[in-house]
C-alpha positions in Angstrom: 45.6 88.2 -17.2 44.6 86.9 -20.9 46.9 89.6 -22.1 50.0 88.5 -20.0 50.0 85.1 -21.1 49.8 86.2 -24.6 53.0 88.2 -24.1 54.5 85.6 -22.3 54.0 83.0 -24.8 55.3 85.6 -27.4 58.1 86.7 -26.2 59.0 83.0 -25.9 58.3 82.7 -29.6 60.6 85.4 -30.2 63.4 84.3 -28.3 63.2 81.2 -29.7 63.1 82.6 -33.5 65.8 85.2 -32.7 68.3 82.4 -30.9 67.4 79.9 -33.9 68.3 82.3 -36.5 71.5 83.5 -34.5 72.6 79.9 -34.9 71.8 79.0 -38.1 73.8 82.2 -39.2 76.6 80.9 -36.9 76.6 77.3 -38.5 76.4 78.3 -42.1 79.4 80.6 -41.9 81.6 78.2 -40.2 80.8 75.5 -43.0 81.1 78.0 -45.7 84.4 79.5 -44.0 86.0 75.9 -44.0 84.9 74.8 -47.8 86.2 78.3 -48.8 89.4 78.1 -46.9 89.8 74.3 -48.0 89.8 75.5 -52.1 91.5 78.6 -51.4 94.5 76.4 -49.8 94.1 73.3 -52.3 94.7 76.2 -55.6 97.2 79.2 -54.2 98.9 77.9 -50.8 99.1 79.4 -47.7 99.7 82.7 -49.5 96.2 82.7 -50.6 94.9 82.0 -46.8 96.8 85.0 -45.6 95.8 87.6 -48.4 92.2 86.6 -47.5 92.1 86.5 -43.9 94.5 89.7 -43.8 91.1 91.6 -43.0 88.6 89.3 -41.9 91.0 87.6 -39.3 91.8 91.1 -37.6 88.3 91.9 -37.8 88.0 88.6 -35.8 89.8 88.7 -33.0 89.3 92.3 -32.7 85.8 91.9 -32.4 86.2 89.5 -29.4 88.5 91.7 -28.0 86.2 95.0 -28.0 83.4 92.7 -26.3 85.4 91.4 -23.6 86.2 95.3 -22.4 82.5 95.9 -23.2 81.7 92.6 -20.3 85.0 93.4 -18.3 86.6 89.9 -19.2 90.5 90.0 -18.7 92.6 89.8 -21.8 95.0 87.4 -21.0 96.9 86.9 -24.5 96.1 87.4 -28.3 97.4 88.1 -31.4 94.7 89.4 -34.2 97.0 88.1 -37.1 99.6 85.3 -37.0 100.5 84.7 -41.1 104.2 83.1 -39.7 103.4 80.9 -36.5 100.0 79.6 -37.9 102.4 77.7 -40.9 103.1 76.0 -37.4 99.7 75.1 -35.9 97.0 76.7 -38.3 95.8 79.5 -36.4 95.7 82.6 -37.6 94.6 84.6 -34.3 93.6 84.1 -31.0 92.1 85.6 -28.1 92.3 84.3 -24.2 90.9 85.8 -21.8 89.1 85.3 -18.4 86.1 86.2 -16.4 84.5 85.9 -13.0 81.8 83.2 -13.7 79.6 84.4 -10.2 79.6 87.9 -11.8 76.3 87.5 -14.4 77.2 90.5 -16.1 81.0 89.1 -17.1 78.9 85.3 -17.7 76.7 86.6 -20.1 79.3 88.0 -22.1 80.4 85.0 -22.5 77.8 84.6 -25.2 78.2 87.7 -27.0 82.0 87.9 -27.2 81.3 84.2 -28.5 78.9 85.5 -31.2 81.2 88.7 -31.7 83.0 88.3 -35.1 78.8 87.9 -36.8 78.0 91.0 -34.8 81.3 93.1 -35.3 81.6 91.8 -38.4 78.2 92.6 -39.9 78.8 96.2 -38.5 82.1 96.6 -40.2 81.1 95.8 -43.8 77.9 98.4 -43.3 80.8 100.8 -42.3 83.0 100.4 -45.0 80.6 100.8 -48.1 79.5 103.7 -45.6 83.2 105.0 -46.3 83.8 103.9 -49.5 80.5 103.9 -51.3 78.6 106.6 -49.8 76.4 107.4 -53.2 75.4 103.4 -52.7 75.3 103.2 -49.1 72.5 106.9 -49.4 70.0 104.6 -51.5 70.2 101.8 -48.7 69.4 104.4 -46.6 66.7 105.3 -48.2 65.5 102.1 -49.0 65.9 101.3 -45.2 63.7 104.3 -43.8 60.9 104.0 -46.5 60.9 101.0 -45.3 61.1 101.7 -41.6 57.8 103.7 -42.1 56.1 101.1 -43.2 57.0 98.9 -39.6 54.0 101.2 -38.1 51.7 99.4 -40.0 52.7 96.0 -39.4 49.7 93.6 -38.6 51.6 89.8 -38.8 54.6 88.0 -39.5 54.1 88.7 -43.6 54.3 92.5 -43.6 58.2 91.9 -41.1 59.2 89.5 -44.1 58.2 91.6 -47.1 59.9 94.5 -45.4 62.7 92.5 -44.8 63.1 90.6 -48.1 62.9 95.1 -49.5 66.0 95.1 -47.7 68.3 92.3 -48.7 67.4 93.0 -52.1 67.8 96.9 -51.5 71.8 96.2 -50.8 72.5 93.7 -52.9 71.1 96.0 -55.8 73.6 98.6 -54.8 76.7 95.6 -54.7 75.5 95.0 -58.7 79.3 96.1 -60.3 77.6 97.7 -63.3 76.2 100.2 -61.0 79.7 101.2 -59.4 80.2 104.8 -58.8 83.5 103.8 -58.1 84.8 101.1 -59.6 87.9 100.9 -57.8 86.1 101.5 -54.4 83.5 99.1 -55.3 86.4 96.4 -55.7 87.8 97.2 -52.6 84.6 96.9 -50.7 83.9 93.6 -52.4 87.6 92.5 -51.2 86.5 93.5 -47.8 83.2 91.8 -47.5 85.0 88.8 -49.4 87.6 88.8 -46.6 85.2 89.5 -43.6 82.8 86.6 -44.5 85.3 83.9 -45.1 86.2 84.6 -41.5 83.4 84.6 -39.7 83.0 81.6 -38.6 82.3 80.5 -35.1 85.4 78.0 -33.7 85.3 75.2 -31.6 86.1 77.7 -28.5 83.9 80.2 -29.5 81.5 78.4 -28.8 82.4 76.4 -26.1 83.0 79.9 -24.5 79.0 81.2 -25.9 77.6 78.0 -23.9 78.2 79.2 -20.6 76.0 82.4 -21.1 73.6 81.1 -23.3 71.5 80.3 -20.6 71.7 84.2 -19.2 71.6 85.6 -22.8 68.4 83.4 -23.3 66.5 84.5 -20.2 68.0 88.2 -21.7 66.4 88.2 -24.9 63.2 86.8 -23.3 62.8 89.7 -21.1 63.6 92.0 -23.3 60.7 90.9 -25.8 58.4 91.1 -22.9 58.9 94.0 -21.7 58.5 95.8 -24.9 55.4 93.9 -25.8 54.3 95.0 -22.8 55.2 98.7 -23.1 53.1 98.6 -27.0 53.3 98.3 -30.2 55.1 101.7 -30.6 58.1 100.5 -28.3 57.9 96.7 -30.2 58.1 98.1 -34.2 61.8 100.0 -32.9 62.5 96.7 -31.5 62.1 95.1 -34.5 63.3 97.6 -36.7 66.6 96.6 -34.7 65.8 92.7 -35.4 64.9 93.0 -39.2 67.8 95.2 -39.9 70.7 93.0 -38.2 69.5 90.0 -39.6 68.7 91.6 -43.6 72.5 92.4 -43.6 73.8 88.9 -42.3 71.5 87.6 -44.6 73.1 89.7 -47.4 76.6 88.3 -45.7 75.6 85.3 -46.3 74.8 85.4 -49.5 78.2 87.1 -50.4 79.8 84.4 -48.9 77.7 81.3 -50.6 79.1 83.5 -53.4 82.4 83.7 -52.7 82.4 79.9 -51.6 81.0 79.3 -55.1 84.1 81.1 -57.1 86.5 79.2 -54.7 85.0 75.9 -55.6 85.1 76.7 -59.6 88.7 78.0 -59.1 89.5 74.7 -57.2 88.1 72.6 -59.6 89.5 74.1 -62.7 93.2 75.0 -61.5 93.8 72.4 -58.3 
């Protein structure tokens, strides 16, 4: 009975971590997604918006598009990339679609097809240095199942963060330009991760849309964390290989994005 409660009351913990760092991944991209597209409007126009968000606005709306077949929403209307009409009312793509809110299946995905472009778009940039950088993507590989051994021998919350800290420096190590196989592919990755990250920020009606499956996607998670704590530690290291992994490369998003925000703000300052 001692043993239950202990998993219950961790896999609340988890949830609760998990969820938190969902969010504040969510949040920091939408702030750093309006700053950039703020400087990147004040210094080259409109022109500058579109030959940013070429990628990362298709990537977008695609991305809420592919989880609303996965939940069996119905696509009403969208356009992934509007660079004419949004002169008009600033939006550069759009989804609508619609659900049967009894169905619990279709109301969870509210939440994820919410949450899509972080998801969709974490999995795209990992693809495209895949693609384009496959000598740099091999040693994140590497780094990522030396690494992956080591989960067998986790004992606390240290050993997840160390291993985890291995990997965010792991791929930015391989993003360091004087290490380019390819110089050319490396510049069209960066362009890719640049355009991606500036656009994946969560709307106003994203979220409005994630709120009414939170609560599902909540009691989700939970489950899921109990269950594998209760099947052993075996079962709960691949679960947590999937945890660490996801969030080391938004974390890694991230940071190309503070970047990114940072050489929008320098150009702003010095040519607005």
């Amino acid at each position: 009975m001692d043993v239950q409660m202990l998993n219950l009351k961790n896999s609340l913990v988890y949830t609760v971590v998990l969820i938190l760092l969902l969010f504040f991944f969510g949040v920091f991209f939408s702030v750093i997604e309006r700053i950039n597209s703020r400087a990147i409007n004040n210094v080259f126009g409109r022109t500058g918006l579109i030959i940013t968000g070429v990628i990362g606005t298709v990537v977008h709306e695609f991305s809420h598009m592919l989880f609303c077949v996965i939940f069996g929403h119905q696509i009403v209307d969208f356009s992934l990339f509007r660079p004419i009409k949004s002169k008009y009312d600033g939006i550069m793509g759009y989804v609508n679609h619609r659900c049967n809110i009894n169905n619990p299946y279709q109301r969870i995905g509210n939440f994820f097809i919410g949450i899509a472009p972080i998801i969709f778009g974490t999995l795209s940039m990992i693809i495209s240095m895949w693609i384009l950088m496959p000598s740099e993507f091999e040693i994140v590989k590497d780094t990522f199942n030396k690494n992956m051994v080591y989960m067998s021998n986790i004992n606390n919350i240290v050993d997840s963060f160390n291993i985890y800290v291995n990997l965010v420096f792991a791929i930015i190590s391989v993003l360091n330009p004087f290490k380019a196989s390819n110089i050319i592919a490396y510049i069209i990755v960066v362009y890719i991760i640049y355009s991606i990250t500036t656009h994946m920020d969560l709307s106003v009606e994203d979220l409005k849309n994630s709120r009414s499956g939170f609560l599902l996607f909540f009691l989700l998670v939970f489950l899921i964390n109990f269950v594998f704590l209760n099947l052993g530690n075996m079962f709960m290291i691949e679960y947590l290989k999937i945890v660490i992994t996801t969030i080391s490369f938004l974390t890694v998003s991230l940071s190309f994005a503070i970047f990114t925000m940072v050489i929008s703000l320098v150009i702003e300052f010095f040519f607005s």
